[in-house]
C-alpha positions as MATLAB code, in Angstrom:
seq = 'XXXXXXXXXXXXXXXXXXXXXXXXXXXXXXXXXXXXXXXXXXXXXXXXXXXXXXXXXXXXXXXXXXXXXXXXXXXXXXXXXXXXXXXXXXXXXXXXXXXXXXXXXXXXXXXXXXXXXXX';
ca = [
       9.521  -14.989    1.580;
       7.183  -13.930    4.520;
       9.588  -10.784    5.358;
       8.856   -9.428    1.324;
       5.028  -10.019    2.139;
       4.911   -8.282    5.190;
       6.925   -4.899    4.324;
       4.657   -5.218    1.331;
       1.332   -5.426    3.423;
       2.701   -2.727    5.326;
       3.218   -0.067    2.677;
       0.118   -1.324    0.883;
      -1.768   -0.514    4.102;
      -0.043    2.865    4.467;
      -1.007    3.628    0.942;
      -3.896    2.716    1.809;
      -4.667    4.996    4.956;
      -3.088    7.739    2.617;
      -5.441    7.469    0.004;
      -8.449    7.406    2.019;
      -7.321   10.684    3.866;
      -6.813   12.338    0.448;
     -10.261   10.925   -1.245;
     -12.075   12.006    1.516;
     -10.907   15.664    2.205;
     -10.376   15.740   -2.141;
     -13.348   13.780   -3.692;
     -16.211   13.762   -0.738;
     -15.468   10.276   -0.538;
     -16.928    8.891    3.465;
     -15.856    5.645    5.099;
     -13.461    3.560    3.609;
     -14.909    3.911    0.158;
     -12.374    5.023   -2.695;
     -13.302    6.838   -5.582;
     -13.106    5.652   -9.030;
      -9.673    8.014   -9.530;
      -8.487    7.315   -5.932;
      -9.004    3.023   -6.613;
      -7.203    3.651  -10.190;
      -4.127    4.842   -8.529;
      -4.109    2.203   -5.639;
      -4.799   -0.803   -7.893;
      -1.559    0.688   -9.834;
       0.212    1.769   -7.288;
      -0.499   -2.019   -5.792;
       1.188   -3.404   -9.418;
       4.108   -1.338   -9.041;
       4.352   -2.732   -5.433;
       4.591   -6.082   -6.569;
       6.814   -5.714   -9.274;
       9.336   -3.864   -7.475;
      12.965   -5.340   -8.110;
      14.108   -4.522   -4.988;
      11.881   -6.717   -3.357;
      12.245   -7.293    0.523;
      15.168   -4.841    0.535;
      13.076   -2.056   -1.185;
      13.612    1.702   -0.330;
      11.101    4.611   -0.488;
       9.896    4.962   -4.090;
      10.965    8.820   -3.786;
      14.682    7.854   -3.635;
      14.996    4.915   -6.010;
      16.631    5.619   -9.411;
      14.499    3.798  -10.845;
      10.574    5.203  -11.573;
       8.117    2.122  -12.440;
       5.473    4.961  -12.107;
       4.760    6.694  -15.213;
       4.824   10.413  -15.143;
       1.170   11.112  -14.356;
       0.957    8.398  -11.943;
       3.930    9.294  -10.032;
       2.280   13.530   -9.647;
      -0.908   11.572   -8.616;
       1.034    9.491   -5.960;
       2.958   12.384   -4.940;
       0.221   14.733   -4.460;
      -1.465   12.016   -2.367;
       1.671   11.772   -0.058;
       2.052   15.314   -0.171;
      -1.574   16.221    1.390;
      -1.981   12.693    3.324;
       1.400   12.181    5.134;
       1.089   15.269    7.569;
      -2.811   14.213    8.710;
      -1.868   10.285    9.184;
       0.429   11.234   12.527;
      -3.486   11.689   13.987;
      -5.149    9.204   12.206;
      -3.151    6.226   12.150;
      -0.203    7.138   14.209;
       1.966    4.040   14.315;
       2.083    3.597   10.726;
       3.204    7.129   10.071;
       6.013    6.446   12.827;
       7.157    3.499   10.628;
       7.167    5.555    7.307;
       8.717    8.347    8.704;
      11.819    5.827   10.234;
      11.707    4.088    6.981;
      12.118    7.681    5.195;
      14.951    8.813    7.611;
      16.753    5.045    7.133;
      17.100    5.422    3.530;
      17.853    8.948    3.151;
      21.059    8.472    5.016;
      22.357    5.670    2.311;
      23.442    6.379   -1.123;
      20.877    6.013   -4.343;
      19.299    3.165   -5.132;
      21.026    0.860   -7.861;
      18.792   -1.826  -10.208;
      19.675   -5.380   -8.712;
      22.617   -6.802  -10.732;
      23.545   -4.330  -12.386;
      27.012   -3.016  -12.573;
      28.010   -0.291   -9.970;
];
């Protein structure tokens, strides 16, 4: 079980970084202070973390075919990553290495099927 928590920490933090970048440059936010629209989206993006299916084998949430985000969630999210993902190579460098080998790892495989389900 320690593997699943780990990769989990890890993209947790990396949301994390990603959301601060965007509520600071977006909302005025300073320090590591969130927003009120900025901690919505983590504390749900957190959820959807947690419930993933996938588990310690999970993917990039761009290239799943499943979406646990609901529609205005996911543009929020995607927006965040949009603006956020470029600026981390300066600010935290080593986890935007990881996320972009993570990214490249998984867009070489095929899509993403639900766990038991028939191919």
């Amino acid at each position: 079980m320690a593997p699943k928590r780990g990769k989990l920490k890890r993209e947790q933090k990396t949301l994390l970084v990603m959301l601060r970048i965007y509520c600071r440059n977006h909302h005025g936010s300073t320090g590591k202070q969130l927003c009120s629209d900025c901690r919505e989206l983590r504390e749900y993006a957190d959820e959807r973390l947690q419930k993933c299916p996938f588990g310690a084998t999970k993917g990039l949430c761009s290239q799943c075919e499943i979406h646990c985000y609901k529609p205005e969630m996911r543009e929020r999210i995607r927006d965040v990553m949009r603006y956020s993902g470029p600026r981390m190579l300066s600010s935290n460098p080593v986890l935007a290495m990881a996320h972009l080998i993570k990214e490249r790892k998984h867009k070489s495989k095929s899509s993403r099927k639900v766990p038991g389900s028939p191919e």
